[in-house]
N, C-alpha and C positions, 0 to 999 in steps of 0.2 A: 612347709607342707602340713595340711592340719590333720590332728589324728582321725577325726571324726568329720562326713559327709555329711550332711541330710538329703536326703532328695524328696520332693513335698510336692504338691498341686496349687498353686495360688489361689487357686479357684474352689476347687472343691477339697479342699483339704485345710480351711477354716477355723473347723471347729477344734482339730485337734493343735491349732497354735499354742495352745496354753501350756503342752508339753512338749515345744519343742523350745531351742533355746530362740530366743528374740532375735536377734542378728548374727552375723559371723562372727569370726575371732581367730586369735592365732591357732586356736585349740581347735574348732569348729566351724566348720563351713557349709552354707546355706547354698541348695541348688534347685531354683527353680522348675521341675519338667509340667509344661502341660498336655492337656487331656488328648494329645493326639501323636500319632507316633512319627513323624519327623521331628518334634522335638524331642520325645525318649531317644531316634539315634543321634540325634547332634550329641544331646548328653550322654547316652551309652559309649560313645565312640571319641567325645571328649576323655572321658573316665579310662579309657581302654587303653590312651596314651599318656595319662600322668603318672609320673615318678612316686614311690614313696611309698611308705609302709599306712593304710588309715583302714578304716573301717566302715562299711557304707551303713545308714540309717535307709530305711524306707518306709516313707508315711501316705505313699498314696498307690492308687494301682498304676499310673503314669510313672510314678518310679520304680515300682518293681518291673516293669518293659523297661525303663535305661539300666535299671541293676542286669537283667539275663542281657542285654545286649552290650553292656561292657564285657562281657566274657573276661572278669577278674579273676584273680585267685584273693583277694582280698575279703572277709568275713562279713554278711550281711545280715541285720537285723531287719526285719518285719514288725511294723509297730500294727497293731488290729486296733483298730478303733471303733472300726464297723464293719459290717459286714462286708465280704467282697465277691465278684464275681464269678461264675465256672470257668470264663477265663485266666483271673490271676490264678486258678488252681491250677493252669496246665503253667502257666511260668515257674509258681512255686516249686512244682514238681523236676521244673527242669534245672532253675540252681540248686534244688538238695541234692539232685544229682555231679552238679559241677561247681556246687562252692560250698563254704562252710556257711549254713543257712540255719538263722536260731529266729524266736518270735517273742515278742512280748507283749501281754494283752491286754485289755481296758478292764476286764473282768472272765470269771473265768467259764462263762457262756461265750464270749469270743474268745478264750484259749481254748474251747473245744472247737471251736471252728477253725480255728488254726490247725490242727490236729488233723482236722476232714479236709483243710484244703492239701495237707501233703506233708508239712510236716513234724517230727519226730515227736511225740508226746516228753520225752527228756530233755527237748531243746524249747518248749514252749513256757516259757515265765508271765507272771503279773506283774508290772507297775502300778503304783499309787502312784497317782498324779497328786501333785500339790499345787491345788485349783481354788486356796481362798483368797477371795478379790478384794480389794479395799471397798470399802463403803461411803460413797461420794455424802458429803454432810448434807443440813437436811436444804440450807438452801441452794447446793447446785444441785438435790432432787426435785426441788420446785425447778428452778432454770431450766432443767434441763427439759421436766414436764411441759413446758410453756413453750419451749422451741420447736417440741412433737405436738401444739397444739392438742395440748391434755391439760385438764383441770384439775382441783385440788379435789376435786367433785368427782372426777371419772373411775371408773373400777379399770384398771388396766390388765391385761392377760397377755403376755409376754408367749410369742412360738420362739421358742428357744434354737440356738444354731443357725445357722446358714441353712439357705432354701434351698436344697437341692432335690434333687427325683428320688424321690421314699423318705423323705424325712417326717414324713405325716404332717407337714403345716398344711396341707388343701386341706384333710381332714378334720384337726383341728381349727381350722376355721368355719366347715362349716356346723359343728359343732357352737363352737362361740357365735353365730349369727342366729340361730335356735335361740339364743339365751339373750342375746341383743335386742330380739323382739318382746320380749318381758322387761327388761330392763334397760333403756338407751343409753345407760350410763355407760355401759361396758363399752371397751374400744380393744380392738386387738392391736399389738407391736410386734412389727417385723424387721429383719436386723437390714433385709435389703442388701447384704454382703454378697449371696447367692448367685448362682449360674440361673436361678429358677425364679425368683425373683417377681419377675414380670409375671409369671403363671400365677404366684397369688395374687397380684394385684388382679391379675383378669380376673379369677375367680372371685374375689370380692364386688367387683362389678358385676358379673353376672350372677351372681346373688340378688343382688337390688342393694347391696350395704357398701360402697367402694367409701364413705366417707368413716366408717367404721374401722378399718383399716389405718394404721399409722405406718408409714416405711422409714424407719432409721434413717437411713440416708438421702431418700429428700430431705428434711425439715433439720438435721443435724448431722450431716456429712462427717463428721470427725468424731461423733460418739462409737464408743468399743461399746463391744459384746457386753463386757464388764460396766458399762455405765449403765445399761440397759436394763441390767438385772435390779440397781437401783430406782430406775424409773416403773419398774410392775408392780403390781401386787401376789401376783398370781405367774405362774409358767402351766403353759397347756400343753399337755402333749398329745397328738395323735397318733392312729397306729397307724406305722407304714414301716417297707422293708428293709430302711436303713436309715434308723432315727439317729440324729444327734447325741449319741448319751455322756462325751467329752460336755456339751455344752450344757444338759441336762443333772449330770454331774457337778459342774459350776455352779448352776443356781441353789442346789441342796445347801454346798458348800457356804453359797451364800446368803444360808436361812432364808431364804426366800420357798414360800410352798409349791409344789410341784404336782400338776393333776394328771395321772397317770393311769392308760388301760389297760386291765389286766392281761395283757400279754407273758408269754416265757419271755419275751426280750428283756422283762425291765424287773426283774424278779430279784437282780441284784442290788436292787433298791430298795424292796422291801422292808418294812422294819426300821427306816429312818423317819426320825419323825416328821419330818416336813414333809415325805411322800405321801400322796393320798392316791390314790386306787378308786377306781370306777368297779361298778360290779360288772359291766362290760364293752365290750370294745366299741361296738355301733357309737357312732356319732351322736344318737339321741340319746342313748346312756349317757355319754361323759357331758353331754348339756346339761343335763340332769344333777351330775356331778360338780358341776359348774355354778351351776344356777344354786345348788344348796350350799357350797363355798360362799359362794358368795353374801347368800341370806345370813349365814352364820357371823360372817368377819364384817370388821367396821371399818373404814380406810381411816388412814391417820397422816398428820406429814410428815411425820419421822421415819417412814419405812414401810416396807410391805405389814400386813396384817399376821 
């Protein structure tokens, strides 16, 4: 019996892969629930009759519904990585009532959130994620550019994270097509891992720029997140209500520059040097932001700028 569950979203629970462990093990066990709730009870009610002393992990709001519908006595961590919704607030509320219920958070603008959604300000911790990625050399940076049909020539800008609803890649996109029209060099990357996915690609078509757009997994189906960050120059972020900041976090990590709006969300970013900041959130600011990023830095083949 392993000490330690996870229970995770395959889908929308992506970005936070980097902290969780890779596969199972005698020690740790990986459990899929997705985003609807017949499969939170098969898992809650699997859970409800296993043996053994462990611990549940919970990384998505699909597993905090199998975590309160196992009705354990067994101890449950809540990992925040993003924001969540006034629903997981009523579940949260109901295992701090019927299990030992502790949180751990991405930073400490989501341990305060943890707090609002129910529970105990003494039971709410930080994790440092340990999120530095290998850096692919420079010619499987080329390779890899050439199979995303991208040039040595192109300015690449990188929507960081898996596409889901509020991640702000619509936004940040149409931001980077503002900037597209000045300069045709520029091309957006998108990881295409997402439940949302399709919504940017329409959105880039109904822009008038669908060729502007790169999707990961057409053109290189087996590229990671992590290869990705080596094929940009640049990471774009837009504002929306529940950004990637696991995956935004990576790219820091992986000196790669990060353009960011001055939101409270990202304020724990502050002060690194690869973060840049827009003076505002509008889409035409952070073009703005973009388009002088850009002016400023040279592309090279050894790496981001």
């Amino acid at each position: 019996m392993p000490r330690v569950i996870h229970l995770f979203d395959p889908q929308h629970d992506l970005d936070s892969a980097t902290l969780r462990p890779a596969r199972s093990s005698d020690e740790q066990r990986l459990v899929p629930v997705t985003d609807d709730w017949i499969s939170a009870l098969r898992v809650g009610t699997r859970l409800r009759y296993t043996r053994g002393l462990f611990s549940l992990h919970v990384w998505s709001e699909s597993g905090l519904r199998a975590a309160a519908l196992s009705r354990g006595e067994w101890p449950v961590v809540l990992h925040v990585t993003r924001p969540m919704s006034p629903q997981a607030a009523r579940l949260v509320r109901w295992l701090s009532n019927h299990q030992s219920l502790q949180a751990k958070a991405l930073d400490p603008l989501l341990r305060q959130h943890a707090v609002e959604l129910g529970i105990a300000e003494s039971r709410c911790g930080l994790h440092e994620p340990r999120i530095r990625s290998p850096r692919l050399s420079v010619g499987d940076r080329a390779s890899l550019r050439a199979a995303l049909g991208l040039s040595h020539d192109d300015r690449v800008a990188l929507l960081p994270g898996a596409e889901t609803r509020g991640s702000g890649h619509l936004h940040a996109l149409w931001a980077a097509v503002l900037v597209h029209v000045l300069d045709p060099r520029l091309h957006v990357l998108s990881w295409g891992a997402g439940p949302a996915a399709d919504r940017v690609r329409e959105r880039a078509r109904r822009l008038g720029y669908p060729s502007m757009l790169r999707v990961a997994t057409d053109r290189a189906p087996h590229a990671t997140f992590d290869d990705l960050l080596t094929a940009a120059d640049v990471a774009l972020v837009g504002d929306g209500d529940a950004p990637p900041l696991v995956s935004i976090a990576q790219a820091l990590a992986d000196d790669l520059p990060v353009l960011l709006p001055p939101t409270p969300r990202f304020e724990s970013f502050r002060g690194h040097p690869r973060a840049v900041f827009s003076s505002g959130a509008g889409a035409r600011t952070l073009a703005r932001t973009l388009h002088n990023w850009l002016q400023r830095s040279t592309p090279n083949s050894s790496g981001p700028a």
